[in-house]
N, C-alpha and C positions, 0 to 999 in steps of 0.2 A: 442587522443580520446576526449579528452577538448574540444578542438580545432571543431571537426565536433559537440559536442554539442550545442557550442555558435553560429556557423555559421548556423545550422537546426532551432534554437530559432529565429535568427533573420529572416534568410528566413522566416520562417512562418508568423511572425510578418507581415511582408512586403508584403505577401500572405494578411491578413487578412484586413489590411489597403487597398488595391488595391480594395477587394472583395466588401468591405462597401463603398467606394467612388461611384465603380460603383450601389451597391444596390443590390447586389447579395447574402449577406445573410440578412435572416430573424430572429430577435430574438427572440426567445421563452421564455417569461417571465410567461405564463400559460398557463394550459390547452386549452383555447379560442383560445390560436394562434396556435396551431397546426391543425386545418383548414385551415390554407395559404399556411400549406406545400403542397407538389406535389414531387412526383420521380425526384431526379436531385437535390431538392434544398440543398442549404448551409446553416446548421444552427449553433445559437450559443444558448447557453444557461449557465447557471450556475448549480452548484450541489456538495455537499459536499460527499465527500468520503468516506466513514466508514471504518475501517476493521471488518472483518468476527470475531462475536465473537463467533465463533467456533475456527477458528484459536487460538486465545487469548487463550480461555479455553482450550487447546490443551500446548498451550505453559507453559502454569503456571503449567499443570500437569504435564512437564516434568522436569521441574524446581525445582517442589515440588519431584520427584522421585531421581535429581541427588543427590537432598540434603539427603535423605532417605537414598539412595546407601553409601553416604559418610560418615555418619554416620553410616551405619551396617562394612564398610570395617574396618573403625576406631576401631569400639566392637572389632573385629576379633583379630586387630592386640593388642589389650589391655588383649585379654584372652588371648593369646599365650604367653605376655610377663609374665602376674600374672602364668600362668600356669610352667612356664619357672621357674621362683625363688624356686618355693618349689620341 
């Protein structure tokens, strides 16, 4: 599986080189240039990627909860044993 990822990397690579030799894509560096575009065209652009910070807050709640859970099972197993002695 390696193997098909490094070879789809480079194919595309070599896709990308070929495209811009010939002038077939347009780069989208603002607003302004997406008037050049047209149906069909190839573009390239930049953009950073966020995650969903809904995700995130999603994640830390559960996080925050296994830690709750493991601490109430812990109580549990401490009252049975205190309960246990006398």
């Amino acid at each position: 599986m390696r193997k098909e990822f490094i070879h789809l990397r480079l194919y595309i690579c070599k896709i990308i080189f070929l495209f811009r030799r010939k002038g077939l894509i347009i780069e989208v560096n603002n607003t302004s240039d997406l008037d050049k575009l047209s149906n069909g065209c190839f573009v390239r652009f930049e953009s950073k990627l966020e995650r969903n910070p809904l995700i995130s807050l999603l994640e830390s709640f559960e996080q925050m909860m296994v830690v709750v859970m493991t601490f109430q099972s812990q109580q549990r197993v401490e009252k049975r044993v205190t309960n246990k002695k006398y």
